[in-house]
C-alpha positions as CSV (number, residue, x, y, z in Angstrom):
1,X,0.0,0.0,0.0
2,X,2.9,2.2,-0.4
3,X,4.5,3.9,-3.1
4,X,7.8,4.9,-3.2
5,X,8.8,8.3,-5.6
6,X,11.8,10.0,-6.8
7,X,11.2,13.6,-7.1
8,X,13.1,14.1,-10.4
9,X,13.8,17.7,-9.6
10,X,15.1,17.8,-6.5
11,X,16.1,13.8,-6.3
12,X,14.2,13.9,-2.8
13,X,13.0,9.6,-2.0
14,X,9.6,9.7,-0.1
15,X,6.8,7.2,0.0
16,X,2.8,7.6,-0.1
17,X,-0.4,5.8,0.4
18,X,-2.2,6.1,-2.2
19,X,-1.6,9.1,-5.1
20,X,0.8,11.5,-4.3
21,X,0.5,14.9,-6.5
22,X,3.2,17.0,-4.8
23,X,7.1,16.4,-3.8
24,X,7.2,17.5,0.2
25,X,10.7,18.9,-0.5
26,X,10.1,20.9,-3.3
27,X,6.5,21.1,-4.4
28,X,7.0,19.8,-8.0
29,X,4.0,18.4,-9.3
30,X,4.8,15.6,-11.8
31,X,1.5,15.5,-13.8
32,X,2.7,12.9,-16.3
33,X,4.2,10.3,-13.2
34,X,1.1,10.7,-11.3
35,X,-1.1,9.8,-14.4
36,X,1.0,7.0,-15.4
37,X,1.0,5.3,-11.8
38,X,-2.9,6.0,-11.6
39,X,-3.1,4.1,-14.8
40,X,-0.7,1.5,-13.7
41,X,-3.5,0.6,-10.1
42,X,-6.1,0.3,-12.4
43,X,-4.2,-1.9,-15.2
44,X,-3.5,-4.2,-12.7
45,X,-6.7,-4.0,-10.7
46,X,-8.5,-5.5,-14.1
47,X,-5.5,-7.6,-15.1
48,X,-6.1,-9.6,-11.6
49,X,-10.3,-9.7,-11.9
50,X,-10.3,-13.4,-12.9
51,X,-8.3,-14.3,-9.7
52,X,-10.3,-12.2,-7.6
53,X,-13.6,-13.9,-9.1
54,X,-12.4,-16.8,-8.1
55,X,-11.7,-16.4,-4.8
56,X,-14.3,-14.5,-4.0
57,X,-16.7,-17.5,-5.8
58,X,-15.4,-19.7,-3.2
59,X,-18.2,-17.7,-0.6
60,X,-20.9,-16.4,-3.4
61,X,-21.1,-16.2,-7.2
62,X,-23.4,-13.7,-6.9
63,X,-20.7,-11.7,-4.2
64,X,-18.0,-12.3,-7.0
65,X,-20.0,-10.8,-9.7
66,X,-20.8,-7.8,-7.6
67,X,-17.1,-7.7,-6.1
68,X,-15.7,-7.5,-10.1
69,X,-18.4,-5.2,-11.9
70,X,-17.5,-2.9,-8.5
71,X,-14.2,-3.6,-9.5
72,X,-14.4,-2.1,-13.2
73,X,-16.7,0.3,-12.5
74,X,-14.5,1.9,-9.9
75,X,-11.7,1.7,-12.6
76,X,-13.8,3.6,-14.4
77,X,-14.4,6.6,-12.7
78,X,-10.4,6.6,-11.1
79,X,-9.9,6.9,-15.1
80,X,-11.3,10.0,-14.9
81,X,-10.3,11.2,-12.1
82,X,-6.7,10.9,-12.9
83,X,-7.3,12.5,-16.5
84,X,-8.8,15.4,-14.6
85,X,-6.1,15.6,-12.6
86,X,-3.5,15.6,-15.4
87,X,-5.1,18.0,-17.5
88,X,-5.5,20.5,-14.4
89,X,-1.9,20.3,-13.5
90,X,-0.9,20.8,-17.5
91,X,-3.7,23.5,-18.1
92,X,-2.3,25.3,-15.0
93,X,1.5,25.1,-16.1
94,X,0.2,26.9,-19.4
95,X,-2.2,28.9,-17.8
96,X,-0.9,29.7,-14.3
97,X,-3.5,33.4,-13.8
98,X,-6.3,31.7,-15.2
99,X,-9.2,30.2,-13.1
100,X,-10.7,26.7,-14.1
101,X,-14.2,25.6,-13.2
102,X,-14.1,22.7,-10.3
103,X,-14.1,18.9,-12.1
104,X,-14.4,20.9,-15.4
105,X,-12.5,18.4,-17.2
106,X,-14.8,15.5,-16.1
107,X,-16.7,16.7,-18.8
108,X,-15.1,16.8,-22.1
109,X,-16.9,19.9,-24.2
110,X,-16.2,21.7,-20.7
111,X,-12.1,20.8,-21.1
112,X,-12.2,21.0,-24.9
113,X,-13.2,24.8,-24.5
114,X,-10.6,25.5,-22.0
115,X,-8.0,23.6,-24.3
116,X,-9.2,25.8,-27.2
117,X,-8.6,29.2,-25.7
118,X,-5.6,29.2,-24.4
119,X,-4.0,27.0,-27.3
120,X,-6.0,27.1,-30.2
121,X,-7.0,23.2,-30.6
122,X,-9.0,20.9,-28.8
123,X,-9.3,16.8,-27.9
124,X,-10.6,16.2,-31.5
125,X,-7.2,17.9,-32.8
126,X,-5.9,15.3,-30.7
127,X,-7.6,12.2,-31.6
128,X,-9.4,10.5,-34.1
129,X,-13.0,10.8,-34.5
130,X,-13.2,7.2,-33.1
131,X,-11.0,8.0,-29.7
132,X,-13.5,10.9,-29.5
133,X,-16.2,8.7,-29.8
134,X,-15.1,6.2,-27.3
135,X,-13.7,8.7,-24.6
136,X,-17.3,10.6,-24.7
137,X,-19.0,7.3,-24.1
138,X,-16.4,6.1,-21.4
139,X,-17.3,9.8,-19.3
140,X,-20.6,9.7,-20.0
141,X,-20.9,6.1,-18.6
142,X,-18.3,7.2,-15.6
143,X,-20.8,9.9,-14.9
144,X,-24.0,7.3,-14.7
145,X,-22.0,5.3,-12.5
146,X,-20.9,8.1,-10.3
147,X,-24.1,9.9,-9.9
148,X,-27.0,7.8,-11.0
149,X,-25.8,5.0,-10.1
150,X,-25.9,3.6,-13.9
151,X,-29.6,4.2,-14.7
152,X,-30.9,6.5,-16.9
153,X,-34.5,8.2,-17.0
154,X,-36.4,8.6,-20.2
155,X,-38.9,11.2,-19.9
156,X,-42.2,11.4,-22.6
């Protein structure tokens, strides 16, 4: 349960539970090493689900079904989460006087628009059309999860 970083500015060795954003020494925020070891938890979270079904079958198929849809759906919104924190920690190093909205880049056409004015190009100068497609359906199914609780309501 402990990570163990380098601070490759100041060389400083320190360890964390959890995700660490900041080096205590000197404050340096490594955007890229934070997104990459968010990325690497929930790699290996889904990499292990079959041995986790397994073990937790042992007490209830239906408790290991819950256990590893909880499992990917947490993945999920960490996803997220750890983009919006990269892209606050880059937008911030390019524009350090300007004020973003909270969680705006949970929401992609709220981060595109931030993206746009202060460099001139968006995700979609970033991506294909079919990343773009998948990484709106990937937040938009994060955002059921997080805050309907994956159902949707159809209205006449």
């Amino acid at each position: 349960m402990q990570l163990k970083i380098q601070c490759k500015i100041c060389n400083a060795k320190y360890a964390v539970i959890g995700s660490a954003f900041f080096c205590p020494c000197c404050g340096h925020n490594s955007a890229e090493e934070t997104f990459d070891n968010s990325l690497k938890k929930i790699q290996d979270k889904i990499k292990n689900i079959s041995i986790i079904r397994k073990a937790v079958e042992t007490v209830s198929k239906d408790e290991a079904e819950n256990t590893v849809r909880s499992l990917i759906e947490t993945s999920l919104g960490e996803s997220v989460v750890a983009f919006q924190r990269y892209c606050e920690v880059k937008f911030s190093t390019r524009a350090p006087g300007k004020n973003v909205r909270f969680n705006t880049f949970q929401n992609i056409e709220n981060g595109a628009t931030y993206w746009k004015d202060i460099l001139g190009e968006t995700y979609a100068d970033w991506m294909t059309v079919d990343e773009m497609t998948k990484l709106n359906i990937l937040f938009q199914k994060r955002h059921l999860l997080a805050h309907r609780e994956g159902m949707t309501y159809f209205f006449d």
